[in-house]
N, C-alpha and C positions, 0 to 999 in steps of 0.2 A: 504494500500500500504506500502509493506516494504523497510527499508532504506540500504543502502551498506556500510558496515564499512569504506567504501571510504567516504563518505557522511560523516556519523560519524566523522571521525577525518578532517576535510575539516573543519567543522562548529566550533569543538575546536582549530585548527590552528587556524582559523579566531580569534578567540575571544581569545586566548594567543599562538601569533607568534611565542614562541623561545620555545615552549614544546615540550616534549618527550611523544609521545602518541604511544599505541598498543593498536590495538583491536583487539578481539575474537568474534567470531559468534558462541557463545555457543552452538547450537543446529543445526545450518548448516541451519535454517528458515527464515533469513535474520529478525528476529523478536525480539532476545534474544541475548544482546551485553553483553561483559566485557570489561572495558576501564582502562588501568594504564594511568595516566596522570603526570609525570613533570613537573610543571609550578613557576615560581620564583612569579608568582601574586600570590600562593596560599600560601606563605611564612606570619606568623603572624596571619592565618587565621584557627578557628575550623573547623575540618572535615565537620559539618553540613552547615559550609560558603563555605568551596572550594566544594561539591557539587551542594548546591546551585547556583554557582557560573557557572559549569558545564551544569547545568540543564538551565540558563539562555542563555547559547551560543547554546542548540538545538532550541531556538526558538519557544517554545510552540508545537515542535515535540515528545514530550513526552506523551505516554498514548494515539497519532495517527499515523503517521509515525512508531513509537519505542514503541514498548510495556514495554520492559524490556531494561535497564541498569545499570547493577553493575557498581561501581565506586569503584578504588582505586587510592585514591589521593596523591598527597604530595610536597614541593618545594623540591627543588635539596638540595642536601647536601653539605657539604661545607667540 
């Protein structure tokens, strides 16, 4: 069952309120996301933590729900 890029950015608001998220349904399959994410919690934090970090707010939807999501991360710039 696939997920709605609504879905998608619902689960990352949840998990960091004041970000700036888009998402893309690369492939129009509802299967294959890109996600730019904004988030001031990913400030301090290596690329491999703020996805992690990401990957932690689908909730173990990853690899069921979501097959594929690119990440492009980063905090706000100052």
């Amino acid at each position: 069952m696939a997920m709605t890029a609504l879905e998608i950015e619902e689960l990352i608001i949840k998990a960091f309120p004041n970000a700036k998220v888009i998402i893309d349904d690369l492939r129009g399959d509802g299967d294959h996301y890109a996600a730019q994410i904004i988030a001031e919690e990913f400030r301090g934090k290596t690329r491999v933590q703020q996805h992690q970090m990401v990957y932690n707010a689908m909730g173990g939807r990853m690899g069921k729900e979501l097959h594929a999501l690119a990440l492009n991360t980063s905090a706000p710039s100052e």
